[in-house]
C-alpha positions in Angstrom: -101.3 -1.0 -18.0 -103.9 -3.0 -15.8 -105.4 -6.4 -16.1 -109.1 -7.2 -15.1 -109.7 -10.9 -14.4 -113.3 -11.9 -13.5 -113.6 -15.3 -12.7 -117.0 -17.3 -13.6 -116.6 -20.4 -11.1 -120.1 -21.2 -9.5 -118.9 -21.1 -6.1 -118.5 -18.1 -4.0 -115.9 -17.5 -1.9 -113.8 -18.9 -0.1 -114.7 -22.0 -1.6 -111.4 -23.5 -3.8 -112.0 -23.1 -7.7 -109.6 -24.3 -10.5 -110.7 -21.2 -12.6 -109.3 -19.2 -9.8 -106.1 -20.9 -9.6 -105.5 -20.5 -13.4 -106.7 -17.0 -12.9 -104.1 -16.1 -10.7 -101.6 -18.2 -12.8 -102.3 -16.1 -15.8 -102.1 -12.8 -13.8 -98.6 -13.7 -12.4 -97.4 -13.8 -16.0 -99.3 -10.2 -16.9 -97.1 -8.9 -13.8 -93.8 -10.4 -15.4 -94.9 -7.9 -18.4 -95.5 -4.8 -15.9 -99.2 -5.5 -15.9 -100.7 -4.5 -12.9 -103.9 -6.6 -12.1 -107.1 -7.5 -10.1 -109.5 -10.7 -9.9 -113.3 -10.2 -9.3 -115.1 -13.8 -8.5 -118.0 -12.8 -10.2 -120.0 -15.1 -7.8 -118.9 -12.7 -4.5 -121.5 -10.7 -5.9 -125.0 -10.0 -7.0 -124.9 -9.6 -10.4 -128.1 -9.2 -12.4 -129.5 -11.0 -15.3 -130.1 -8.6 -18.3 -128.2 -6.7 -20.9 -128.2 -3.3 -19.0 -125.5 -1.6 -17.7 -127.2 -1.0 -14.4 -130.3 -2.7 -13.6 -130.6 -1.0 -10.0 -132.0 -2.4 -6.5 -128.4 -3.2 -5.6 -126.9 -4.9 -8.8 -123.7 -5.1 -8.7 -122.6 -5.4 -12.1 -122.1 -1.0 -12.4 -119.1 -1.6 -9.9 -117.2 -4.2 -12.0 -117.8 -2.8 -15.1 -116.3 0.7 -13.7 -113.0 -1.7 -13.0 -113.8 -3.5 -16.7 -113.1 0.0 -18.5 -110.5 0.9 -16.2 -108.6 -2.2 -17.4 -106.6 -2.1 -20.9 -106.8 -6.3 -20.6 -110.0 -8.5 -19.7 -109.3 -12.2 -18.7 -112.5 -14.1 -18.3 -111.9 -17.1 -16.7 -114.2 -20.2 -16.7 -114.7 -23.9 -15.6 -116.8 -26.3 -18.4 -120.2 -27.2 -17.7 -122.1 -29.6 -19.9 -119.8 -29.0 -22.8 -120.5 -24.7 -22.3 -119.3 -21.9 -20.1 -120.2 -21.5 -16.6 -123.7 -20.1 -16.3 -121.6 -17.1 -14.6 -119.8 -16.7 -17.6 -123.1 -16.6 -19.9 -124.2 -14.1 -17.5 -121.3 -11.6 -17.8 -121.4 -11.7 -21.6 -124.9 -10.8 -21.4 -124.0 -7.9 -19.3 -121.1 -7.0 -21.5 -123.0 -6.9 -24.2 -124.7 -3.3 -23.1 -121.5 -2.6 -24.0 -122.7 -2.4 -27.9 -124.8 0.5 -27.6 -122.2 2.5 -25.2 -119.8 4.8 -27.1 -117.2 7.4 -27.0 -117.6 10.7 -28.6 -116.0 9.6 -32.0 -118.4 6.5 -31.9 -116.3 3.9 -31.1 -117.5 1.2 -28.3 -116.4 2.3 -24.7 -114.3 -1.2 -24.7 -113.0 -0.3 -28.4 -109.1 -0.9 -28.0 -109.3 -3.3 -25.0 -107.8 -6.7 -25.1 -109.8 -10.1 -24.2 -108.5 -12.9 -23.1 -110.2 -16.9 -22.3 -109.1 -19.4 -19.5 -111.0 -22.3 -19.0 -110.8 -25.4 -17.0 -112.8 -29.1 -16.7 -113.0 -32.3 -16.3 -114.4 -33.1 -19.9 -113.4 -32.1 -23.4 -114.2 -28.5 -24.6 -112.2 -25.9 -24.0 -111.9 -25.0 -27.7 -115.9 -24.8 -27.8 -115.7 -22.7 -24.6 -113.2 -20.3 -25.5 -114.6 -20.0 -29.6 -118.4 -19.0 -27.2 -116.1 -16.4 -25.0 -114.3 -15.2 -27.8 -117.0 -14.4 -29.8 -118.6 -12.7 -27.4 -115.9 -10.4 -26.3 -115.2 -9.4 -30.1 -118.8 -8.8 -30.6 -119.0 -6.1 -27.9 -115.1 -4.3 -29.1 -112.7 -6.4 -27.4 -109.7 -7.3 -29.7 -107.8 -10.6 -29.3 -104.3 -11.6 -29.5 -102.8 -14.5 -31.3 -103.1 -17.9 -28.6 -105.6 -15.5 -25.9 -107.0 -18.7 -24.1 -105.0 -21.0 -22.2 -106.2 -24.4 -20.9 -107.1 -27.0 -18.6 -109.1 -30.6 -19.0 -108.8 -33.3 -17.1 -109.1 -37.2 -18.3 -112.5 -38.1 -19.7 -115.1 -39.6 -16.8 -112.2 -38.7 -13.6 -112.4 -36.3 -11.1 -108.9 -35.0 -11.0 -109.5 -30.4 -10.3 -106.8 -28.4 -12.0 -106.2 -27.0 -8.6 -105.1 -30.8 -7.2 -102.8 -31.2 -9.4 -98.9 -31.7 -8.2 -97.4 -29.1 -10.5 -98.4 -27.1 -13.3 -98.4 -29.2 -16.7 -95.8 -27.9 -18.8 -98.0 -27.3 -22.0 -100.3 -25.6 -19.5 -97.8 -23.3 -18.5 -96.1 -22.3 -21.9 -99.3 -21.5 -22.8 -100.1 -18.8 -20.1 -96.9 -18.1 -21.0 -97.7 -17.2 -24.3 -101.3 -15.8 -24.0 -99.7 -13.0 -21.0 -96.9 -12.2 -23.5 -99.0 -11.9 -26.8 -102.3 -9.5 -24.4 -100.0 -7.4 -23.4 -98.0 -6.6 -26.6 -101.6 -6.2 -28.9 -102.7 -3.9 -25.5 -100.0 -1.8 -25.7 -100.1 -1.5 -29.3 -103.8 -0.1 -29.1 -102.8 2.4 -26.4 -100.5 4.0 -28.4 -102.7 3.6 -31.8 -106.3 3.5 -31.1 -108.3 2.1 -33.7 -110.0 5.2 -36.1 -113.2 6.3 -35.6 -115.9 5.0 -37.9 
C-alpha cells in the first residue's frame, strides 16, 4: 500500500512548517502499518488555479495527481488561516475536484476506493471547521474516510507557540495520529480487496 501526503503550508521550501512536521509525524505511523509513503509541499510547485486536470503551460498539478492515484491513502495536511484552510489547500480541492467527472470503465470515480485523511495545525481555534471543509471535499470527489481521519494541532488563543517548537509531541496529539494511521490503513485495505460496485 502507498500513502500520498500533500502538504498545503504557504511557504515553499526549505522554509520550516508545522503542517510538514505533522505530515511527517503521520507518515511515520502509516510505515508502522507497512505503508509506504511520500510528501509533496504543494507550494514547491506551480500549481494552477482551476478545476482541470491539466491546465497546460507548465502546471504542475498533472504530476501530483499521477502520484494522487497511485496512492491507496491521501493525507492532506494544512495550517489554519482566518478560521479556514490554507489558500493551498482550497486550491488542491479545486483541482481534485476534476476528479468528479473522471471515471473508470464501470463508472466509478478514478479516486473511488481511496482513503482521505485531514491534519491541521494553528495558532487559533478551528481544526474541527478545517477538517469538516477537507472532509467534505475529499468525499465529494470519491474519497472514503475512516473513523477519527484528522489529527490535530492548536496552539493557545492570541500566542505564537508553532507546533513545530514545541519540546515533545503532546500526548493527545500523538494517540491521535496514532489512531488516524491505524484506522486509514485498515478501511484502505479493506477497499483493495472489495472495491465498492459499480453504479
Amino acid at each position: 500500500m502507498r500513502a500520498l501526503a500533500l502538504v498545503c503550508t504557504l511557504n515553499a521550501s526549505p522554509a520550516r512548517s508545522s503542517s510538514q512536521h505533522l505530515a511527517e509525524q503521520v507518515m511515520a505511523e502509516f510505515e508502522g502499518h507497512g505503508v509506504r509513503g511520500e510528501i509533496v509541499r504543494v507550494a514547491d510547485h506551480d500549481v494552477r488555479p482551476g478545476i482541470g486536470v491539466d491546465l497546460g503551460d507548465g502546471d504542475a498539478w498533472p504530476a501530483i495527481r499521477e502520484k494522487v492515484l497511485a496512492a491507496d491513502i491521501l493525507l492532506i495536511a494544512t495550517p489554519i488561516w482566518l478560521g479556514h484552510p490554507s489558500s493551498v489547500c482550497q486550491r488542491v480541492l479545486e483541482r481534485l475536484n476534476a476528479e468528479s467527472s473522471e471515471t473508470d470503465d464501470e463508472g466509478r470515480p478514478l479516486v473511488n476506493g481511496k482513503v482521505g485523511a485531514v491534519a491541521v495545525v494553528g495558532n487559533e481555534d478551528g481544526a474541527h471547521k478545517v477538517s469538516a471543509d477537507v472532509f467534505q471535499g475529499l468525499n465529494d470527489v470519491g474519497f472514503s474516510l475512516a473513523g477519527q481521519a484528522v489529527t490535530y494541532w492548536v496552539g493557545e488563543a492570541m500566542q505564537g507557540t508553532d507546533y513545530q517548537d514545541l519540546d515533545e509531541t503532546p500526548e493527545a496529539v500523538a494517540s491521535t495520529t496514532k489512531a488516524l494511521a491505524a484506522n486509514a490503513v485498515h478501511l484502505a485495505r479493506l477497499l483493495a480487496d472489495t472495491p465498492y460496485p459499480a453504479p
